[in-house]
Structure formats: structure tokens, C-alpha cells
C-alpha positions in Angstrom: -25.5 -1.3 -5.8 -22.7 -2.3 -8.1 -18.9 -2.7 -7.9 -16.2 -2.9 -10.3 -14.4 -6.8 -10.4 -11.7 -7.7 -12.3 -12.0 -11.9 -11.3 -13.4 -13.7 -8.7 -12.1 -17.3 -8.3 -11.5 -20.5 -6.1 -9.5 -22.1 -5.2 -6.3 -19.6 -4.7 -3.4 -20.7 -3.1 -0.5 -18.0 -4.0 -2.3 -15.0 -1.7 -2.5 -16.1 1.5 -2.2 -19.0 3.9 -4.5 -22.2 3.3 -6.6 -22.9 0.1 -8.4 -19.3 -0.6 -11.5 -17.6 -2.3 -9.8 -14.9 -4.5 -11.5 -11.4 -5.3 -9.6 -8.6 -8.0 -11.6 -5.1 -7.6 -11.1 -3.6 -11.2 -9.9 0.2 -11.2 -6.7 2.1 -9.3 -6.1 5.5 -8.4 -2.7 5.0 -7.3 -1.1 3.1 -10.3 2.4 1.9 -9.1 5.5 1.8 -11.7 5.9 -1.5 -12.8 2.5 -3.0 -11.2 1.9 -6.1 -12.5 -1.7 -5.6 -12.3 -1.6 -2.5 -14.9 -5.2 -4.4 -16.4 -6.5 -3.8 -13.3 -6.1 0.1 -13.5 -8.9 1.3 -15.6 -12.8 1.1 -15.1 -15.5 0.4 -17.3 -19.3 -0.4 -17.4 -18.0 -4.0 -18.7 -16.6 -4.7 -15.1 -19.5 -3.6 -13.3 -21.4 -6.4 -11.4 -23.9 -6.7 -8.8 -22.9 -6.7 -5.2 -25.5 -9.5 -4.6 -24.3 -11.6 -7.8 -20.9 -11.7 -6.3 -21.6 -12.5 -2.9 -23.6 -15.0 -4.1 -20.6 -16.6 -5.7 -18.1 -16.1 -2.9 -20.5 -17.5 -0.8 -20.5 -20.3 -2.7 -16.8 -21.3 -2.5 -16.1 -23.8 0.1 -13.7 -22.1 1.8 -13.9 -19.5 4.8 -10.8 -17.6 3.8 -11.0 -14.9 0.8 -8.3 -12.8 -0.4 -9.0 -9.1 -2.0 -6.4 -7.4 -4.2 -7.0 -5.1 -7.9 -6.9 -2.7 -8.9 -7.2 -0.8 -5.5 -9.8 -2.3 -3.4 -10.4 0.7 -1.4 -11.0 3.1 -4.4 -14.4 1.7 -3.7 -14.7 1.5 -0.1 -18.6 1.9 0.1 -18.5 -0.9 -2.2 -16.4 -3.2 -0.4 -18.0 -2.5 2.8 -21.6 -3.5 1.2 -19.9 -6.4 -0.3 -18.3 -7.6 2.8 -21.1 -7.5 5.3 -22.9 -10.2 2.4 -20.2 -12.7 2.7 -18.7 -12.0 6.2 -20.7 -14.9 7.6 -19.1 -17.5 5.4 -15.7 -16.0 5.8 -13.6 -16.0 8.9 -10.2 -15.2 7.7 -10.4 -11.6 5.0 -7.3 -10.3 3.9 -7.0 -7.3 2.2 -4.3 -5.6 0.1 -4.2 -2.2 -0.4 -1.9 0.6 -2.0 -2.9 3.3 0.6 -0.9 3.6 3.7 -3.3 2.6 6.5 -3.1 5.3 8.5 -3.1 8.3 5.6 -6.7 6.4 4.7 -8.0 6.1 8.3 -7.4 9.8 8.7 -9.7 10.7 5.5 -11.9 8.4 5.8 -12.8 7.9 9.4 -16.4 6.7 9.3 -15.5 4.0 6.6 -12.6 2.9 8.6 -15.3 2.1 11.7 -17.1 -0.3 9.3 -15.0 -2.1 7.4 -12.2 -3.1 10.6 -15.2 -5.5 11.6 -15.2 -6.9 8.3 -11.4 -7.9 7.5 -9.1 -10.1 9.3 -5.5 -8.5 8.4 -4.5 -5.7 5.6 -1.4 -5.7 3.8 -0.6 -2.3 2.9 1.2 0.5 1.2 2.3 0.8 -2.4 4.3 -1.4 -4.6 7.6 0.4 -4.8 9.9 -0.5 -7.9 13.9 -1.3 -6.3 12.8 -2.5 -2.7 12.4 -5.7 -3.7 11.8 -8.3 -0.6 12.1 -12.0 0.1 9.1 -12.4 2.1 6.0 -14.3 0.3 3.2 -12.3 1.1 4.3 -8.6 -0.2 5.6 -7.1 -3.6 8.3 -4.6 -1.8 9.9 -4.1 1.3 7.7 -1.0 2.6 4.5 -2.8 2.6 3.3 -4.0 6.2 1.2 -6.7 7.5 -1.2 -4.9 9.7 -3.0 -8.4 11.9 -6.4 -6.8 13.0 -8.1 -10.2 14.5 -6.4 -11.6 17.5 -7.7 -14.9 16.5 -5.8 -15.7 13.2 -2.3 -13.7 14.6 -0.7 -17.1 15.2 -1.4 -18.1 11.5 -0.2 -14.5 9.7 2.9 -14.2 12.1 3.6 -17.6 11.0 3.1 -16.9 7.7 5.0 -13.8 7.9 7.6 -15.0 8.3 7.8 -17.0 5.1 10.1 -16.5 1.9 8.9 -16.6 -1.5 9.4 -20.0 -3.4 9.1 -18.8 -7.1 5.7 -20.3 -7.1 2.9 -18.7 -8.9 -0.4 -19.4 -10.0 -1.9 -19.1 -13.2 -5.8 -19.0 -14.0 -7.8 -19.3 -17.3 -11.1 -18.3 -16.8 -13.0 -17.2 -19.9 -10.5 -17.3 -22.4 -8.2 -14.6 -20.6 -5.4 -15.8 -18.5 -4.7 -14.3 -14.9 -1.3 -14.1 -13.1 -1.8 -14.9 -8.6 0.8 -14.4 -6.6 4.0 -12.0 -6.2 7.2 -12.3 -7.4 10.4 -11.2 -6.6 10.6 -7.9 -8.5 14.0 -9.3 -10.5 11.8 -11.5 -12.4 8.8 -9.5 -13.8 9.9 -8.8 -17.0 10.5 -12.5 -17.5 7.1 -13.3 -16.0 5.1 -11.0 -18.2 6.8 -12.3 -21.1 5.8 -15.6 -20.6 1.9 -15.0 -19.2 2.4 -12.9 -23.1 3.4 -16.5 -24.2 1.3 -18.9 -22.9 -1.8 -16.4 -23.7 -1.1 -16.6 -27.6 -0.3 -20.3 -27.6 -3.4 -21.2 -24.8 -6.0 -19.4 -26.2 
């Protein structure tokens, strides 16, 4: 089987608490104005990789916490869930963003919903909304929730919750391209993009 990634990488430190494993799913369905992500929308056979080839490299990260984003992770929810059950015994601490509201995608989708809340930790969800923007560090707009499924980590994500955005970001060359990780406050985007535009044409 075969799933659509955008970049894999490690280590991660702008999308989520501690040092993380960090997974983009390439293609969205759902396509939020203004996403910062907008490479992340469309699929093609270029993106497609084994599920065991990436496993294999998740696996290999030494860290037990991995972080999934796109693109729009759950466009490929059979995917994910194949994925998942590979590298769920290295990782104890899966998050997962995702532009569907939880429960809209639990009510369609009922029998994927049994198999992957054994495989992820805590879900961030709902779309990015352009105008609510938010000071909290973990979510693009002020709609989006932090859903904690695991008992075990709640202590960290409330903690983290509760933190504010500190204008850090994190940016990532990996084969000539250069990737953007982390959220910003929605006020500076356009200066963001313009310098990622920058530093893309004067890196590589």
C-alpha cells in the first residue's frame, strides 16, 4: 500500500511539546483561505511512497513523539491507519492535525474512527479560519480544539495548552526545497511567505 507525503523529518520542535518526528501527508480536500500549506494541496504519483519505506524511517528517529499535519491527513484515513499501526510501537505520544471537525468525521466514518483512536494520542482539529486569529502556540485560529484522547500525556498537552506563541518558527532544507514548521499568528503570514520566497532564491 502507498500513501501520499509531502516530508518526513526529525528532529521538529515547532509542532508539539518536546523534540518531535515530523510527518506532512501531501493532498487536501478542504483547502483553507490563506493556508500556509497551499503545496500541500494537490496529489501526484511523485508523492507517492511506500507505507513500509516510511515507517521504516519514522521508526528510525530517536524520538517517541511524532507529529502529523499536510495536506489533510485524514483524506487518507486507510492510509494513515496502515501507517500508524507500523510505527505505533516506537511512538508513545501521536498528534494529529486535522481540518475536519471531529465529530462531523466520526459520524461518516465510524469504523475508521474505531481504529485509528488506538493509534493517536491527541488531535487538533477543525479548519484554519482566516480573521480568528489566536495567541495560543499549538493552533492556527481560534475555532480549532485540542481534543486529549490518552489520559496518560493530559498533564503534558494541558500544559502545553496553555502556552502563547513566541514568534518562533522552524525552517527545514531538505533536498533543495525549503519547508516552513510551525504556526504563526495569522498578522504575519504575508511577511513570512515573503521571506521563506527569499531565503528559497538566495539558499538554493
Amino acid at each position: 500500500m502507498k500513501i501520499f507525503v509531502n516530508l518526513v523529518y526529525h528532529p521538529v520542535y515547532t509542532l508539539g511539546p518536546g523534540i518531535r518526528a515530523g510527518l506532512w501527508l501531501q493532498g487536501c480536500s478542504i483547502r483553507c483561505k490563506n493556508c500556509i500549506s497551499k503545496h500541500t494541496w494537490e496529489k501526484s504519483p511523485k508523492y507517492q511512497v511506500n507505507i513500509n519505506d516510511i515507517a521504516n524511517i519514522i521508526n528510525s528517529f530517536p524520538t517517541d513523539k511524532l507529529t502529523i499535519s499536510g495536506g489533510e491527513p485524514l483524506d487518507q484515513a486507510q492510509q494513515l491507519i496502515e501507517l500508524l499501526k507500523r510505527v505505533r510501537p516506537t511512538k508513545s505520544d501521536i498528534l494529529l492535525y486535522t481540518g475536519y471537525v471531529l465529530e462531523n468525521f466520526i459520524e461518516s466514518n465510524e469504523k475508521i474512527w474505531e481504529d485509528l483512536k488506538c493509534l493517536v494520542d491527541v488531535i487538533i482539529d477543525g479548519p484554519f479560519i482566516w480573521g480568528q486569529d489566536t495567541d495560543s502556540i499549538w493552533k492556527g485560529s481560534e475555532n480549532q480544539r485540542m481534543i486529549i484522547i490518552n489520559p496518560k500525556l493530559k498533564n503534558i498537552y494541558e500544559e502545553y495548552m496553555e502556552k502563547r506563541k513566541e514568534k518562533k518558527l522552524q525552517f527545514i532544507e531538505k533536498d533543495g526545497e525549503l519547508f516552513l514548521a510551525g504556526i504563526p499568528y495569522q498578522k504575519d503570514f504575508e511577511e513570512i511567505i515573503k521571506l521563506s520566497k527569499k531565503l528559497s532564491k538566495n539558499t538554493f
